[in-house]
Each structure stands twice: as C-alpha cells, then as structure tokens.
N, C-alpha and C positions, 0 to 999 in steps of 0.2 A: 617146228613150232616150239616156241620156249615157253617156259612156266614160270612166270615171276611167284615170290610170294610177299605177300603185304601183310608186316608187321607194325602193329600201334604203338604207340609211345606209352609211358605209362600217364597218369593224369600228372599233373605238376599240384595242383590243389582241388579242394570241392569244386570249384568254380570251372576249372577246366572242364567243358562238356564235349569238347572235339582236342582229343590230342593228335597231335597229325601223325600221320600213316606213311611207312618206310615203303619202297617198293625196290625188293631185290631180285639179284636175278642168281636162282641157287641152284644153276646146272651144272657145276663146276667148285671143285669143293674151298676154294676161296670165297665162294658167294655160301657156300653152307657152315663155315667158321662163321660168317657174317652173322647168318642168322644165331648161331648157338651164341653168339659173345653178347645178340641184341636180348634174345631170350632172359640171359643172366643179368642182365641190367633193367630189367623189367616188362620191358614188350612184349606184346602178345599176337600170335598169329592169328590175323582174321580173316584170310582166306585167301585164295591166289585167281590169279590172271595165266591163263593160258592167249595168247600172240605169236601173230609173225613178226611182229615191230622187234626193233632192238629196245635194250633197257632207254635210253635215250631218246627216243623217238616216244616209244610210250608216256614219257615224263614230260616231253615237249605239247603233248595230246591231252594233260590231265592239267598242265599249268593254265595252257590258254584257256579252256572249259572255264574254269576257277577264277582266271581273269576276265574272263567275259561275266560271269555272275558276280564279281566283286564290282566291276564299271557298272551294270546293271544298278545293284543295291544304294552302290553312290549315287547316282542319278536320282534314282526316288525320296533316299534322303536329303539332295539338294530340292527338289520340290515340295518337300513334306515342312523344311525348314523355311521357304517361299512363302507358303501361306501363314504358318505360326507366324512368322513375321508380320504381314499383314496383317492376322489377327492383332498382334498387339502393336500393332501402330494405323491406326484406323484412319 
C-alpha cells in the first residue's frame, strides 16, 4: 500500500478560494525532494492518501469524479440560463 501526500498550492489572490491540490507519491526519496522544493515554494500539506492504486491511476480516479461534477454544473447552468431566457423574452 502506498501513501501519497496531498499538497495545496498557495492561493494566487483573495479570490482564489480552491487552489488546486498536488498529489505525490513520497515513498522514495525523489518524491520527498518533491515535496520539500513544493514546501519551499509555498504549499502546504493537507493530508495524505493511503492506496493500493498507483500514483496514475489515483489521479485518473480524482479527474473523472471532477469531470463528472463539472458536466453536472454545466448542465444546470445551461437550464438555469434556459429559463432567464424566457424570462426575458416572453
């Protein structure tokens, strides 16, 4: 079983409220330089993943998620923008 760890980005402005989250794999000390150089550049560890997956497969499992909830969101906003339309064209 491997232990990824999942480091945050820093924010880029106020506005950033989700800076996206790194997911390394620091069993091996190439992946723990990773982390110390992400450290130094502002990132902050938010907590790790224990898996059998490989790093790769993990990240193939967190994109589609994220792409399913992004198709989601569009959808409702092409419905939502459906009626405001009708509203203002009556």
């Amino acid at each position: 079983m491997s232990k990824y760890a999942l480091m945050q980005a820093p924010a880029k402005d106020e506005n950033d409220f989700a800076p996206r989250i790194v997911i390394i794999d620091n069993s091996c000390p190439i992946g723990k330089r990773r982390v110390e150089s992400l450290v130094n550049e502002g990132y902050k560890p938010v907590g790790w993943i224990e898996s059998p997956l490989k790093l790769s497969r993990l990240k193939r499992g967190f994109e589609a998620n994220m792409r399913h909830r992004y198709e989601n969101a569009c959808e409702k906003l092409s419905k939502i923008r459906l009626v405001l339309n009708e509203e203002d064209n009556p």
